[in-house]
C-alpha positions as CSV (number, residue, x, y, z in Angstrom):
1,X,119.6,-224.3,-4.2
2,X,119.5,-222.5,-7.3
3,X,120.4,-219.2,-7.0
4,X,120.5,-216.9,-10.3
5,X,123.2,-213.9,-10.0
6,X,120.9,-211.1,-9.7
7,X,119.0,-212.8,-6.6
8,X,122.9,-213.8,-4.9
9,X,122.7,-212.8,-1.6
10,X,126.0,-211.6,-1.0
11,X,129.6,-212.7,1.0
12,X,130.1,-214.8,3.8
13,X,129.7,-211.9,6.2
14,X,126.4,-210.9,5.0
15,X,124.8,-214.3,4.7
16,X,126.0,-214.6,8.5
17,X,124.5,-212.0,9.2
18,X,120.9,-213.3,8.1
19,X,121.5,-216.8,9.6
20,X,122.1,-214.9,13.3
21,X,119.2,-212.7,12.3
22,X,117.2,-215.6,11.6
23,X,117.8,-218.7,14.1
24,X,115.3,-221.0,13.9
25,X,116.9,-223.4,11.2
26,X,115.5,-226.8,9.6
27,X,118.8,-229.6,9.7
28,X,118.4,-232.0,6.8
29,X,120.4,-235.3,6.7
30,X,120.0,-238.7,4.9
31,X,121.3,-241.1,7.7
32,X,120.3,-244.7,7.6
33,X,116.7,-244.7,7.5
34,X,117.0,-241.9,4.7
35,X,116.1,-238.2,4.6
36,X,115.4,-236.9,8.3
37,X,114.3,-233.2,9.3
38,X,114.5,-231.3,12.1
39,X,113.5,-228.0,13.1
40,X,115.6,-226.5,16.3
41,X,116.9,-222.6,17.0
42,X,120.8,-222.6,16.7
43,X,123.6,-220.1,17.8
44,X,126.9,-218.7,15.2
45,X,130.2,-219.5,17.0
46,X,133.9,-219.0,15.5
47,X,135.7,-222.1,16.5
48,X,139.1,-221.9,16.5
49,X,141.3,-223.4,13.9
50,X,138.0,-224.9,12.0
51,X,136.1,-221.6,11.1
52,X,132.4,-220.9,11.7
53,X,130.0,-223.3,13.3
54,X,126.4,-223.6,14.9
55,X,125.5,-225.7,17.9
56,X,121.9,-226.7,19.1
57,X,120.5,-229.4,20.4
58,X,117.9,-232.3,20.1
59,X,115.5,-233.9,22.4
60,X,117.5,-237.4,23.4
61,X,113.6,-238.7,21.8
62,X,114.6,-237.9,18.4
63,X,115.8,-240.4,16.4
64,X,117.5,-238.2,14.3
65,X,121.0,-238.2,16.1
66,X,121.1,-242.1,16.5
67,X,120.2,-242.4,12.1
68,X,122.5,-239.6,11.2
69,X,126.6,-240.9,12.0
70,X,128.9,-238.4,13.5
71,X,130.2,-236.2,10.6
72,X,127.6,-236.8,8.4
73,X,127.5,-234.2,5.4
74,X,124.1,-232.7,6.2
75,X,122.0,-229.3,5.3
76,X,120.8,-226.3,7.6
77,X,118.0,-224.2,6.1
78,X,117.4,-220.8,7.5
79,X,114.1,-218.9,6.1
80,X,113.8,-215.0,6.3
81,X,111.2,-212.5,5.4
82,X,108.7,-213.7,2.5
83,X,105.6,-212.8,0.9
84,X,103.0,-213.4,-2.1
85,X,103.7,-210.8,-5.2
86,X,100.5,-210.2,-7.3
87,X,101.0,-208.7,-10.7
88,X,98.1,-206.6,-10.2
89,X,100.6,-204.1,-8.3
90,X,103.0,-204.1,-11.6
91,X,102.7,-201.0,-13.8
92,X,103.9,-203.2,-16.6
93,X,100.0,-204.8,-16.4
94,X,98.3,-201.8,-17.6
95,X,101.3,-201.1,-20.6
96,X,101.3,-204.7,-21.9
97,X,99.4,-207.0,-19.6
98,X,102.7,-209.9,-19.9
99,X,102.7,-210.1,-16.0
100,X,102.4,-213.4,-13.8
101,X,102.2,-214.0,-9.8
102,X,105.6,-215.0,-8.1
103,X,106.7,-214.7,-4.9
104,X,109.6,-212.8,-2.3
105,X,111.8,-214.3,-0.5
106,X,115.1,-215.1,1.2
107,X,116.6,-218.0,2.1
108,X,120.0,-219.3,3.2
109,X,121.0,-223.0,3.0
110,X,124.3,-224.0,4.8
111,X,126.3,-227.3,4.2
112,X,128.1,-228.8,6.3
113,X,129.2,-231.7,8.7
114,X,127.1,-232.4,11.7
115,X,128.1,-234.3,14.7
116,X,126.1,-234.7,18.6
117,X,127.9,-234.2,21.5
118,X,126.8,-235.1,24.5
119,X,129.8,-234.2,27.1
120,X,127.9,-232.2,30.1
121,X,129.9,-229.3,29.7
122,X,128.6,-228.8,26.3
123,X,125.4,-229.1,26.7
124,X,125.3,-226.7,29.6
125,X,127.2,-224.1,27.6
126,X,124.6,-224.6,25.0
127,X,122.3,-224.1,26.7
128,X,123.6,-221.0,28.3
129,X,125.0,-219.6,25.1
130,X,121.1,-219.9,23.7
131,X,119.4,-218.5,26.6
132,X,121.5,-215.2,26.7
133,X,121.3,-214.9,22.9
134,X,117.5,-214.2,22.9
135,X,116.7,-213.2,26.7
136,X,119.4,-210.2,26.1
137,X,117.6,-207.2,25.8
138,X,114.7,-208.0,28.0
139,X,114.2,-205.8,31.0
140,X,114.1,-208.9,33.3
141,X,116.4,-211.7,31.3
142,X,116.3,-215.1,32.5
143,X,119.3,-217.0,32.8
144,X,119.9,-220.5,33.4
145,X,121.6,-219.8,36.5
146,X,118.1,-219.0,38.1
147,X,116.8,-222.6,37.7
148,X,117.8,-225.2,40.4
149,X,121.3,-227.4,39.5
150,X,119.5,-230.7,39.8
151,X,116.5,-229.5,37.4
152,X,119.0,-228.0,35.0
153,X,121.0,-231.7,35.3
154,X,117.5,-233.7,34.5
155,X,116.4,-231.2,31.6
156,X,120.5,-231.7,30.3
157,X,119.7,-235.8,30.7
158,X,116.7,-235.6,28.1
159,X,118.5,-233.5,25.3
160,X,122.3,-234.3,22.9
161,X,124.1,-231.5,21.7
162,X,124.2,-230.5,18.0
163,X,127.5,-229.1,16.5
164,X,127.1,-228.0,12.6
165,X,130.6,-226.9,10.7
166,X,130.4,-225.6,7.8
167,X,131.7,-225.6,4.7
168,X,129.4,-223.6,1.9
169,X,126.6,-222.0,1.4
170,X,123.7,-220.9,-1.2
171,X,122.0,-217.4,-0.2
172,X,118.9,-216.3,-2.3
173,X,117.5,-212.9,-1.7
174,X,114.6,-212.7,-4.5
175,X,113.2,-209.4,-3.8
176,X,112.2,-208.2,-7.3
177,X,115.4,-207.2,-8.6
178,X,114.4,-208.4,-12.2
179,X,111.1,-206.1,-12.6
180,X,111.1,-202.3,-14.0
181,X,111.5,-199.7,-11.5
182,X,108.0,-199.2,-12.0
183,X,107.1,-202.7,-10.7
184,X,108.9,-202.4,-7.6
185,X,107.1,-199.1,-6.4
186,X,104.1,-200.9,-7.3
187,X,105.5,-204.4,-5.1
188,X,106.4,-201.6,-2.7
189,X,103.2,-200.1,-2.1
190,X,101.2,-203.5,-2.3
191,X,103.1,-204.9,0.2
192,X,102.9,-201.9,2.8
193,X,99.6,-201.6,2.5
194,X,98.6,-205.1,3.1
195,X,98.4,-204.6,7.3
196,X,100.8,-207.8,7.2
197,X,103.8,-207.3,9.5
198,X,105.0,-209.8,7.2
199,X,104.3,-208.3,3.9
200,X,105.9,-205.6,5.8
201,X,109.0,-206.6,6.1
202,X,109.1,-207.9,2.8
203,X,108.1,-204.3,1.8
204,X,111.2,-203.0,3.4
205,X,113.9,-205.6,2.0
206,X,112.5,-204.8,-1.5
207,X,112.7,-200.8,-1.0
208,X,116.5,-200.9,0.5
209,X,117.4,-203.2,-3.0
210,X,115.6,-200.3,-4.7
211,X,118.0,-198.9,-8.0
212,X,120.5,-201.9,-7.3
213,X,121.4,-205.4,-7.6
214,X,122.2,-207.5,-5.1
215,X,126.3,-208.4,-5.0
């Protein structure tokens, strides 16, 4: 992914930080009947003596795990908060009129080796690890302890584990960094007054770059 410095989203920690924040991931790989997509949420795990890595998995259906070979150098996309940018909101419109559309957005793409276990044990931790993730906080969580053994064992039958290591990364936060400070009140305002939670959000990433750049 191109990624010019001013848009670089920052160290290893930060970009993290947005792929945990952001979990629903697109794995690319070219495998033997070429390119092959899938979208599936994932889980951030240190493994020891290999570094960071995230697990998921895939419906046994897919043929994506049976065209892709085990340690296959492949691609996981992670998408964050994004939104259109009209120039109307720049200031620099009224002064010289040399404005054009673009848009906001941030974006992490991960490379790495995957590989698809399918060892019980693994899958059940999965599985497990993925539930608590996102029913933690919940005032009634579900856990996977509350379903019957046997279903959990025929729901573990129709799936194959997915285990991504990494080994770099591109991180692209383009959240009008290169306009006047003029421009980005202007983006500012537009965007929070929208009524888009998304736009929203969008709002907010651009304010908290506000007066710097992006290490």
């Amino acid at each position: 992914m191109y990624v010019p410095p001013l848009f670089r989203m920052g160290e290893e920690a930060e970009v993290m930080a947005f792929c945990r924040a952001h979990p629903f991931a697109l794995l690319v790989t070219h495998g033997r009947d070429g390119l092959f997509a899938t979208h599936l949420p994932v889980i951030l795990k240190e493994v020891e003596g290999t570094g960071p890595a995230f697990f998921g998995h895939v419906a046994k259906a897919n043929p994506h795990w049976r065209n892709t070979d085990e340690g296959a150098e492949a691609l996981l996309v992670f998408t964050g908060p994004q939104a259109y940018v009209t120039p109307s909101w720049y200031a620099t419109k009224k002064e010289t009129a040399k404005v054009v559309p673009t848009w906001n957005y941030a974006s992490v793409h991960v490379r790495g080796r995957v590989s698809w276990p399918t060892e019980e044990a693994f899958l059940r931790q999965n599985l497990a690890d993925l539930t608590d993730r996102h029913e933690s906080g919940r005032d009634h969580p579900w856990a996977l302890s509350d379903a019957p053994d046997d279903f959990v064992a025929m729901q573990m039958r129709a799936i194959v584990g997915m285990q991504f290591a990494v080994s770099s990364f591109d991180a692209k936060l383009k959240m009008s960094q290169n306009r006047p400070a003029a421009d980005v009140e202007g983006v500012v305002a537009g965007l929070s007054a929208s009524g888009d939670p998304a736009d929203a959000a969008v709002a907010e990433l651009v304010e908290s770059l506000r007066g710097g750049k992006v290490s």
